[in-house]
C-alpha positions in Angstrom: 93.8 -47.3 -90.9 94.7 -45.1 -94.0 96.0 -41.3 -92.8 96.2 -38.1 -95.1 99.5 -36.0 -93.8 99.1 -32.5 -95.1 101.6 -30.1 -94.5 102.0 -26.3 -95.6 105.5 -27.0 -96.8 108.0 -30.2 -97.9 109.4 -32.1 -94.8 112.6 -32.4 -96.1 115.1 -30.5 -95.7 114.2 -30.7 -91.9 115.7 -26.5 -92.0 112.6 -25.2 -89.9 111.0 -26.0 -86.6 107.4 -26.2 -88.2 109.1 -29.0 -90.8 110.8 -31.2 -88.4 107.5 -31.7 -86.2 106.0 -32.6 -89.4 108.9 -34.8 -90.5 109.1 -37.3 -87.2 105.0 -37.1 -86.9 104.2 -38.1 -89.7 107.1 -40.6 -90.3 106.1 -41.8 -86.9 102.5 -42.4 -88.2 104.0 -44.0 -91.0 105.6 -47.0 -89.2 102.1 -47.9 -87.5 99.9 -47.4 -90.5 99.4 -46.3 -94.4 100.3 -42.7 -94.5 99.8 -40.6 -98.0 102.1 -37.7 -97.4 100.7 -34.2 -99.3 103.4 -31.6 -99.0 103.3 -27.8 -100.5 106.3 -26.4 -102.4 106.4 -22.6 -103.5 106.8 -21.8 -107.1 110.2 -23.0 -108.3 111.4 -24.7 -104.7 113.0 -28.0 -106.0 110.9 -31.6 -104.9 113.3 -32.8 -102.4 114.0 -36.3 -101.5 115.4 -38.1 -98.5 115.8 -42.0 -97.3 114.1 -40.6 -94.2 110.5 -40.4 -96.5 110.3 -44.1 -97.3 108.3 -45.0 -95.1 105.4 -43.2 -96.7 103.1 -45.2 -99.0 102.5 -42.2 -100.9 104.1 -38.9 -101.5 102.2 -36.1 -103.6 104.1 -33.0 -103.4 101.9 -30.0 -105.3 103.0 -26.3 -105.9 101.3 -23.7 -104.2 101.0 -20.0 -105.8 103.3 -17.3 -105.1 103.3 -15.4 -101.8 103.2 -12.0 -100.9 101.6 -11.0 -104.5 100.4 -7.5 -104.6 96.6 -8.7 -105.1 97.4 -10.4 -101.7 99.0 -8.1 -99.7 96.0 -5.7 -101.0 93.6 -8.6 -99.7 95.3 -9.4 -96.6 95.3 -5.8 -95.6 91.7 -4.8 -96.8 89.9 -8.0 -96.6 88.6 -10.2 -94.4 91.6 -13.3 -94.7 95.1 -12.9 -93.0 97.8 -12.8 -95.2 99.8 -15.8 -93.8 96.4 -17.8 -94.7 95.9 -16.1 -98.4 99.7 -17.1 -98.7 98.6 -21.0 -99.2 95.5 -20.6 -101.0 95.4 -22.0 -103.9 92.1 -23.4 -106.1 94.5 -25.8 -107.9 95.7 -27.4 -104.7 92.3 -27.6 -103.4 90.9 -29.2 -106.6 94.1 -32.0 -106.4 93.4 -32.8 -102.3 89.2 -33.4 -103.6 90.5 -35.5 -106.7 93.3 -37.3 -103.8 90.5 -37.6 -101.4 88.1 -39.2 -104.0 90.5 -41.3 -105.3 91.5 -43.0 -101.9 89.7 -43.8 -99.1 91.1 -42.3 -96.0 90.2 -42.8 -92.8 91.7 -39.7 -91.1 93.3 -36.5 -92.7 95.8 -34.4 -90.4 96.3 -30.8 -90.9 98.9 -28.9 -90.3 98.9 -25.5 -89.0 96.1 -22.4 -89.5 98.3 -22.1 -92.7 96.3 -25.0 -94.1 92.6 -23.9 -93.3 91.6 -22.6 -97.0 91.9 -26.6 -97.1 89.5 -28.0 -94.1 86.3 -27.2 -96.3 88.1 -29.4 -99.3 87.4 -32.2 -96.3 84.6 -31.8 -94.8 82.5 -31.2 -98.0 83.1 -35.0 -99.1 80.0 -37.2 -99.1 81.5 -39.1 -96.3 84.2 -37.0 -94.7 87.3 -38.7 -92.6 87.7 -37.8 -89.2 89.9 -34.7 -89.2 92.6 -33.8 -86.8 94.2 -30.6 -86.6 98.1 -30.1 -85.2 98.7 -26.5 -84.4 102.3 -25.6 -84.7 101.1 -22.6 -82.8 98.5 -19.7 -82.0 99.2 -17.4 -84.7 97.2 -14.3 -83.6 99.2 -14.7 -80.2 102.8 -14.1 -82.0 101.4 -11.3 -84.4 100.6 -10.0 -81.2 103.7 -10.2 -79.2 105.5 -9.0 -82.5 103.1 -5.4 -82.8 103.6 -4.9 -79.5 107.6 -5.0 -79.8 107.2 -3.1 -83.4 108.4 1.1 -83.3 107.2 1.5 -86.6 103.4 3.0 -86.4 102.4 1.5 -89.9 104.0 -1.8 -89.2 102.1 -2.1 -85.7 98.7 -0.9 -87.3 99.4 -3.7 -90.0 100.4 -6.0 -87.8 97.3 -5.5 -85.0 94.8 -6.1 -87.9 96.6 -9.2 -89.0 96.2 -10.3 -85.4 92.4 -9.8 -85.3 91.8 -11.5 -88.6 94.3 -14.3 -87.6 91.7 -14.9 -84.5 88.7 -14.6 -86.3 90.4 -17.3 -88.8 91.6 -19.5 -85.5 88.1 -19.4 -84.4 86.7 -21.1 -87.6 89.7 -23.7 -87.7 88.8 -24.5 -83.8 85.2 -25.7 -84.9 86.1 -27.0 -88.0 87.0 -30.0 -86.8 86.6 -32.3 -83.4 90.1 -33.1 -82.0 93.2 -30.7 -81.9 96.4 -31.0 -81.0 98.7 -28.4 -79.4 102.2 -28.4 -78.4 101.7 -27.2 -74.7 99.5 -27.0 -71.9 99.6 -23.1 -72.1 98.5 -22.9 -75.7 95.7 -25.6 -74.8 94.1 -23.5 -72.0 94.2 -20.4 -74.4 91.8 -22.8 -77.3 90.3 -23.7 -74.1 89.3 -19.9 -73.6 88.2 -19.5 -76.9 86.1 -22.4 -76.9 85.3 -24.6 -73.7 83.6 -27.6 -75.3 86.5 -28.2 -78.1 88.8 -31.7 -78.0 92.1 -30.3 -77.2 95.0 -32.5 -77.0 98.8 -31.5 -76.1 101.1 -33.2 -78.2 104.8 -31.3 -77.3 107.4 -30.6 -79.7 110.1 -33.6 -79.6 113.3 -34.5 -80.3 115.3 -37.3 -81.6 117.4 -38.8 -78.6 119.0 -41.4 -79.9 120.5 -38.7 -82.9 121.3 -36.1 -80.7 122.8 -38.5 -77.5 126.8 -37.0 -77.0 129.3 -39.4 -77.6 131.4 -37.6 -75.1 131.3 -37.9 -71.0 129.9 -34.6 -69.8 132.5 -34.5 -67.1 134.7 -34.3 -70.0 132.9 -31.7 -71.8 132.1 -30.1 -68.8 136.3 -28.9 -68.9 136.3 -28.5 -72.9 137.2 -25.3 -74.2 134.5 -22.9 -73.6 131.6 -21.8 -76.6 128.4 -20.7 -76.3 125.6 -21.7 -79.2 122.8 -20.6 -80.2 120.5 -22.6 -83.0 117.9 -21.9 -85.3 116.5 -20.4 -88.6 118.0 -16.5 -89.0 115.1 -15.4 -91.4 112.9 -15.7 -87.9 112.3 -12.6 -86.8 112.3 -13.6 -82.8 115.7 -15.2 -83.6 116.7 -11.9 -84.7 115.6 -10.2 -82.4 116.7 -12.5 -80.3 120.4 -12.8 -80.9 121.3 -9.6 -82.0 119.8 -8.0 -78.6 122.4 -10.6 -76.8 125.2 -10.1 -78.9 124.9 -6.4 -78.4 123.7 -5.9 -75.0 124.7 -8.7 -73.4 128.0 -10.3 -75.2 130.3 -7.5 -74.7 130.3 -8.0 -70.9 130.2 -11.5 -70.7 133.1 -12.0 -73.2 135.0 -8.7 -71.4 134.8 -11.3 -68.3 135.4 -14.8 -70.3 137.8 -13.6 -73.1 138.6 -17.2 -74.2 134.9 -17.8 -74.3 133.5 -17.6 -78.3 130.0 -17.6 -79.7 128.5 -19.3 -82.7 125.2 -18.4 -84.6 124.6 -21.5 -86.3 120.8 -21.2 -89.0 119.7 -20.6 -92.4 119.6 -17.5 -94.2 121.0 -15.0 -91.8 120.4 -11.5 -93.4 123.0 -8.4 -93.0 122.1 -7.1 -89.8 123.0 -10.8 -88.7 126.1 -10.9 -90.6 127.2 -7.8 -89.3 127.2 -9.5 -86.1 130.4 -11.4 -86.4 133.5 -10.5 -85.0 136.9 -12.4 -84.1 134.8 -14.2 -80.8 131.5 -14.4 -82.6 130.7 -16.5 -85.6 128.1 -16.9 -88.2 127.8 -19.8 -90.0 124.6 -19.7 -92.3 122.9 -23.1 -93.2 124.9 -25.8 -92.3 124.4 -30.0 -93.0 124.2 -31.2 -89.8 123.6 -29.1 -86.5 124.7 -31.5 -84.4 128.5 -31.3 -84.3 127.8 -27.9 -83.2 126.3 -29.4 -79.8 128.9 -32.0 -79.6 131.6 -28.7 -78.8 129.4 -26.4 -77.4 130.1 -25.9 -73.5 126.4 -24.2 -73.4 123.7 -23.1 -75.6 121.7 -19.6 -75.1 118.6 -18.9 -76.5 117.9 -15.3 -75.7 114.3 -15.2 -77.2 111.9 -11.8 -76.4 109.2 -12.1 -78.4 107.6 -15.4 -80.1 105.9 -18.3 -79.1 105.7 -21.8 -79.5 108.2 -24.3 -77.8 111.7 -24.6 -78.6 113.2 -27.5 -80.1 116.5 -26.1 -80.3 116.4 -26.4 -76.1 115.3 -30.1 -76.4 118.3 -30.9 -79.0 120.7 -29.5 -76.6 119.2 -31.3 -73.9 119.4 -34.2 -76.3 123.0 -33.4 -76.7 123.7 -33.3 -72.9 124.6 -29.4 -73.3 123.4 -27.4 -70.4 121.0 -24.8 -71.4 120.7 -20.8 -70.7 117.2 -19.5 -71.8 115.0 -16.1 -71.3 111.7 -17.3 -69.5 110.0 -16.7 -72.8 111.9 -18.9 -75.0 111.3 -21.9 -72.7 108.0 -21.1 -72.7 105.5 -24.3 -73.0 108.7 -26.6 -72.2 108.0 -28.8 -68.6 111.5 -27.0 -67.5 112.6 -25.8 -64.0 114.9 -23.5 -63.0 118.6 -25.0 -61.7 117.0 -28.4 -61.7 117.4 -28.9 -66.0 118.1 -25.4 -67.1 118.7 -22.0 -66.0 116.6 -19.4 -67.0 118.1 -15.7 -67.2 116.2 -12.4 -68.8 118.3 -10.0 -68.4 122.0 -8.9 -68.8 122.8 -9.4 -65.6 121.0 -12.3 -64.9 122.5 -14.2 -68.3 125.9 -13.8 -67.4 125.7 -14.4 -64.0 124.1 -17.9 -64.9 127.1 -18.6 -67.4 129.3 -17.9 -64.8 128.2 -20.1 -62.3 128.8 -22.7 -65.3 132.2 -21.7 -65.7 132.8 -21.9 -62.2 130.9 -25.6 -60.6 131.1 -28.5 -62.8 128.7 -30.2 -60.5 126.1 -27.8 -62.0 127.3 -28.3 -65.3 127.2 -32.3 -64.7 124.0 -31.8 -63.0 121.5 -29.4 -65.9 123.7 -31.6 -68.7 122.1 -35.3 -67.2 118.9 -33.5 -66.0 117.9 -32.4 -69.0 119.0 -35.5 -71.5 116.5 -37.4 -69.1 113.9 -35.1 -69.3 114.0 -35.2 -73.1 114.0 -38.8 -72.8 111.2 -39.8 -70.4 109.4 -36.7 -71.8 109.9 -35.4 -75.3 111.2 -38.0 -77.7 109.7 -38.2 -81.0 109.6 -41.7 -81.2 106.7 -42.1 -77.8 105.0 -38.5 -78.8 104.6 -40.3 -82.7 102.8 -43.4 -80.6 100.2 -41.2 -78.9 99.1 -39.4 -81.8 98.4 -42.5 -83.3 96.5 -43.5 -80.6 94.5 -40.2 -80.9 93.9 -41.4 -84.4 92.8 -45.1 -83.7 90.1 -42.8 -81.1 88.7 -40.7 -83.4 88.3 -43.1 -86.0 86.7 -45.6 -84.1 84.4 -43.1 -82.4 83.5 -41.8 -86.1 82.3 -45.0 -87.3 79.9 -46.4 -84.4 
């Protein structure tokens, strides 16, 4: 079986969310089967390269046009396209995927994300089209949504409830483009489900890599390590934003007033002023960094304070990958198979966050007890390695099916 991978953007660096479920799925399609990897770069992003894409028989990296052009924004605002969606159009990449897809014959293509839907046509329009299978990282309009709701600024909330409408309309032509679907949790399956009752729609959860992230240290050991608190992920994210600077202004005063010798870290790329101006002598800011997982390896917890958003959250599976006990807002471990004081404990407010850090600080049975709960839920549940295996067997399905 012969597999087209296309993704919005290049898999490596793994910096993102979105690119590390398209690194370890489609490197995990790659040691069952012949996998051509197309990846999108923006204008003047340098072609990365990695040990972890070897596995690939083929690796066509193509450069998209420039995003957030006025004659875009003028489109996306007027028109009847999203921006997000006019941001990867591009006639020169969809003339390159008809000249790949002619060259080559492919059994099955994978899409990634609504991102790529100025692309499905490109498929569907061969003589003899390959079965298609879409992966959504997650329902777009949904988050556009949940962000103009949370927006005080009148223009950016009218903007932003357009952009949710056209981002539906252009969710409802990618759900019957194509037969199968994949989505990363049962929630967001019911809500396709809504939209369209008779659609082929597949959860396929977020992952983690167990055997990377597994501590080297005994957790009753860590459990009596000096305490930190982590939080993980990309700082150019607007729900991370919003996210951490809500805790570290509303919530971090108090809990560090009660746990001076207790210090925070904000550890993701790009982190902007406002972020910046976050850190203080007990909170710190680290930017991009090469390897996320020493972080994990001192971290006494790890808080993800998430108000707005969607998805699921891989930086809860890596600390549960990492044996670190977890403190999360309902919403941020939202789609994750999780229960309350069983393999995390889930706080929303002020009051509710500290008081679940300090019964950390005070039982280490607890701490024992999320710490092991959670590194086997990961791994009877959420490692890439199985989750890459039943995709392929979604693939063997639909290709079998398409030529009886």
């Amino acid at each position: 079986m012969r597999i087209l991978f296309i993704c919005p953007h290049q898999v490596w660096p793994p910096v993102t969310g979105a690119r590390l479920r398209n690194l370890h799925l489609s490197a995990a399609l790659a040691r069952r089967t012949a996998v051509t990897l197309m990846q999108l770069r923006a204008p003047g992003e340098e072609v990365s390269d990695s040990a972890e894409l070897r596995s690939f028989e083929r690796i066509v990296t193509l450069e998209r046009e420039r995003s957030y052009t006025a004659g875009k924004i003028i489109r996306g605002l007027l028109g009847p396209e999203p921006l997000p969606v006019l941001n990867y159009r591009s006639e020169n990449v969809a003339r390159s995927l008809r000249r790949i897809l002619l060259e080559e014959p492919f059994d099955a293509v994978q899409l990634e994300g609504l991102h790529l839907l100025p692309y499905l046509n490109t498929v569907k329009e061969l003589p003899d089209p390959p079965a298609i299978l879409i992966d959504w990282h997650n329902i777009e309009s949904e988050l556009m949504r949940r962000y103009a709701a949370g927006e005080k600024n009148w223009p950016k909330k009218l903007v932003a409830r357009r952009t949710a409408v056209l981002l539906e309309q252009a969710e409802a032509r990618l759900l019957s483009g194509a037969r199968l679907h994949t989505v990363a949790s049962d929630r967001e399956r019911d809500a396709l489900l809504t939209r369209s009752s008779q659609s082929d729609v597949r959860v396929l959860p977020n992952g983690v890599d167990v055997s990377r992230f597994a501590r080297r240290q005994q957790q009753g050991e860590r459990a009596g390590a000096a305490p930190s608190l982590l939080f993980v992920g990309s700082m150019d994210y607007h729900a991370n934003i919003d996210g951490v600077t809500w805790f570290t202004k509303q919530v971090w005063p108090d809990l560090h007033a009660r746990f001076p010798d207790v210090t925070f870290s904000i550890v993701g790329r790009e982190p902007g002023p406002g972020i910046r101006g976050l850190a203080s002598e007990s909170v710190r800011v680290t930017g991009t960094v090469e390897d996320v997982l020493p972080f994990y390896e001192r971290a006494f917890a790890v808080i993800v304070p998430l108000r707005v958003g969607g998805g699921t959250r891989l930086k809860i599976l890596e600390a549960m990958a990492a044996g670190v006990p977890v403190i999360s807002t309902n919403l941020g471990a939202e789609g994750l198979d999780v229960h309350h004081e069983r393999d995390i404990l889930l706080a929303d407010s002020p009051a509710e966050i500290i008081s679940a850090f300090s019964r950390l600080r005070a039982d280490e049975r607890l701490w024992s007890e999320l710490a092991e709960n959670g590194l086997q839920l990961v791994r009877q549940k959420y490692d890439w390695e199985s989750l890459g295996e039943q995709l392929y067997s979604m693939h063997q399905q639909q290709v079998a099916v398409a030529s009886t």
